[in-house]
C-alpha positions as CSV (number, residue, x, y, z in Angstrom):
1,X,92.5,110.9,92.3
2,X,96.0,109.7,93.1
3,X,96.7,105.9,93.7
4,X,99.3,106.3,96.5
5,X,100.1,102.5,96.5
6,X,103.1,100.6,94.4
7,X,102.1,97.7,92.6
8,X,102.7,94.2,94.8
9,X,106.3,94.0,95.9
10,X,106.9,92.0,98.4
11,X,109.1,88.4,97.9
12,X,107.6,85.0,98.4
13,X,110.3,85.1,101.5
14,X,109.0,88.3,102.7
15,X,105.1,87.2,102.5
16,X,106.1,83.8,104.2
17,X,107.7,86.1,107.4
18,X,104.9,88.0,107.4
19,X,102.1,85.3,107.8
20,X,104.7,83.1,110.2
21,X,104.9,86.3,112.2
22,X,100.5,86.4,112.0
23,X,100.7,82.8,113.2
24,X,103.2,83.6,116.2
25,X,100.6,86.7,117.7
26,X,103.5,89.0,116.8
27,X,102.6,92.9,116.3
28,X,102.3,93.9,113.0
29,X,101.8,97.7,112.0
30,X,98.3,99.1,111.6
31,X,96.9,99.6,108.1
32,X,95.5,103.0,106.9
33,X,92.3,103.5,105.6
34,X,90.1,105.7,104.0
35,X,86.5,105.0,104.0
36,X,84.2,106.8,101.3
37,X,80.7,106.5,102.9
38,X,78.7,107.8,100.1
39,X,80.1,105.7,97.3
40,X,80.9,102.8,99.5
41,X,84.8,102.9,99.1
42,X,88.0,102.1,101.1
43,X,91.0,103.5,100.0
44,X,94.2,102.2,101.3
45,X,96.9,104.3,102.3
46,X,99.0,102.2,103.5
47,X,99.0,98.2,103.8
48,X,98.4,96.5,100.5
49,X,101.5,94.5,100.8
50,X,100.1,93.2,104.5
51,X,96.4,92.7,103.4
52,X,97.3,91.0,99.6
53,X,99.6,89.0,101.4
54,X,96.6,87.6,104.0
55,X,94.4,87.2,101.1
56,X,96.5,85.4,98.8
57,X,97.6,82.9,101.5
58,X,93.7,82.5,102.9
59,X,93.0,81.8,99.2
60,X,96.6,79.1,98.9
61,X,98.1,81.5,96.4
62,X,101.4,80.3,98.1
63,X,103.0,78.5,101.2
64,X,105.0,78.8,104.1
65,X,108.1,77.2,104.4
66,X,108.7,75.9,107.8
67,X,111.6,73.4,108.7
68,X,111.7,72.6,104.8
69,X,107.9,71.8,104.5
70,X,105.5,73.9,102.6
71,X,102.5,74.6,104.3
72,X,99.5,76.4,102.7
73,X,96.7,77.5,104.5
74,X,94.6,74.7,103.4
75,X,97.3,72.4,105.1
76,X,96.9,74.4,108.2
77,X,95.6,72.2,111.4
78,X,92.4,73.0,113.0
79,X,94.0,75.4,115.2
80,X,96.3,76.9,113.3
81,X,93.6,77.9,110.5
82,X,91.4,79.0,113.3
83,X,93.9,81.3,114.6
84,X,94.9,82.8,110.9
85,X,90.9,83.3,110.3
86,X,90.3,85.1,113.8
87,X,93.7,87.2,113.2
88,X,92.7,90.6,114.1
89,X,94.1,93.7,112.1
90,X,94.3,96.8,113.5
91,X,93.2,99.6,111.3
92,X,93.4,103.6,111.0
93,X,90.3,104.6,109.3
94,X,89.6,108.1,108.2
95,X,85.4,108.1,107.8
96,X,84.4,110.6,105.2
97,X,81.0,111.8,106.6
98,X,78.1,113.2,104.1
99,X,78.6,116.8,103.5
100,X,82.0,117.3,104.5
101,X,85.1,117.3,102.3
102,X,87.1,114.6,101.1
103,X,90.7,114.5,101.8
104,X,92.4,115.9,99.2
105,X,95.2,113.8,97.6
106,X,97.9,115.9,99.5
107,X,96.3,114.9,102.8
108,X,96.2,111.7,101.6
109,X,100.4,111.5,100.2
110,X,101.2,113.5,104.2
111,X,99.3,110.5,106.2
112,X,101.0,107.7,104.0
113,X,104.3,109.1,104.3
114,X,103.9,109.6,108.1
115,X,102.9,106.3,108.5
116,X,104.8,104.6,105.9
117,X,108.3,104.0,107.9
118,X,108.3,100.0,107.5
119,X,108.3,97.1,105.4
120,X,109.9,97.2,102.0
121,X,111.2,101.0,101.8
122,X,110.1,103.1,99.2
123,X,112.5,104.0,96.2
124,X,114.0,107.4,96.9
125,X,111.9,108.7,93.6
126,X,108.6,107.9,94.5
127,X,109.2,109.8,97.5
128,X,110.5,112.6,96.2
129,X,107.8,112.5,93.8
130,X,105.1,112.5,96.8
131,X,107.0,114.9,98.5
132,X,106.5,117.5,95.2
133,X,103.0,117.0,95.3
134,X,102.7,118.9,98.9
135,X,105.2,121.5,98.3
């Protein structure tokens, strides 16, 4: 099976707009997911950047910079850590039901490229690369 996702890529500057932007209520694109009943699996398809970057800052892997201050989630107020911790996600989740086929790994690449149309573009050759797969 094909991994579809890159390895981490986002900057600490990039991660610290992101979880401002959790903090603030502001939209955020869904993730994609697909769930492997049998074997107990998710697979993401897209949204490792967004969900690494929740868990590192839930786990203080790294602050946010506000008005020259770092702030990591530890240092949170009441309210603000509330509000992270209750922060809902919305999700697109394919269920693989017992006794029907998987989606195949060319299913897979067409949903993350139809989905995948923000954040930190993709390089041109991984694209193309997906793209080859499907032809």
């Amino acid at each position: 099976k094909m991994n579809l996702q890159r390895p981490l890529v986002w900057t600490d500057e990039q991660k610290q707009a992101f979880i401002i932007a959790v903090l603030q209520d502001k939209n955020f694109p869904p993730v994609s997911i697909n769930f492997r009943r049998e074997i107990d699996v998710c697979e993401v398809i897209d949204g490792k950047q967004r969900l690494s970057t929740l868990y590192s800052y839930f786990n203080n892997e790294f602050p946010i910079v506000i008005d020259g201050v770092e702030y990591y989630y530890k240092d949170l107020d009441k309210d603000l850590g509330c509000k992270f911790r209750t922060t809902s996600i919305e999700a697109f989740v394919h269920y693989d039901r017992p006794g029907e086929t998987h989606l195949t790994d060319e299913q897979k690449i067409a949903w993350f490229l139809y989905v995948n149309a923000t954040g930190t573009p993709q390089q041109d050759e991984y694209i193309s690369k997906l793209k080859d797969i499907i032809k």
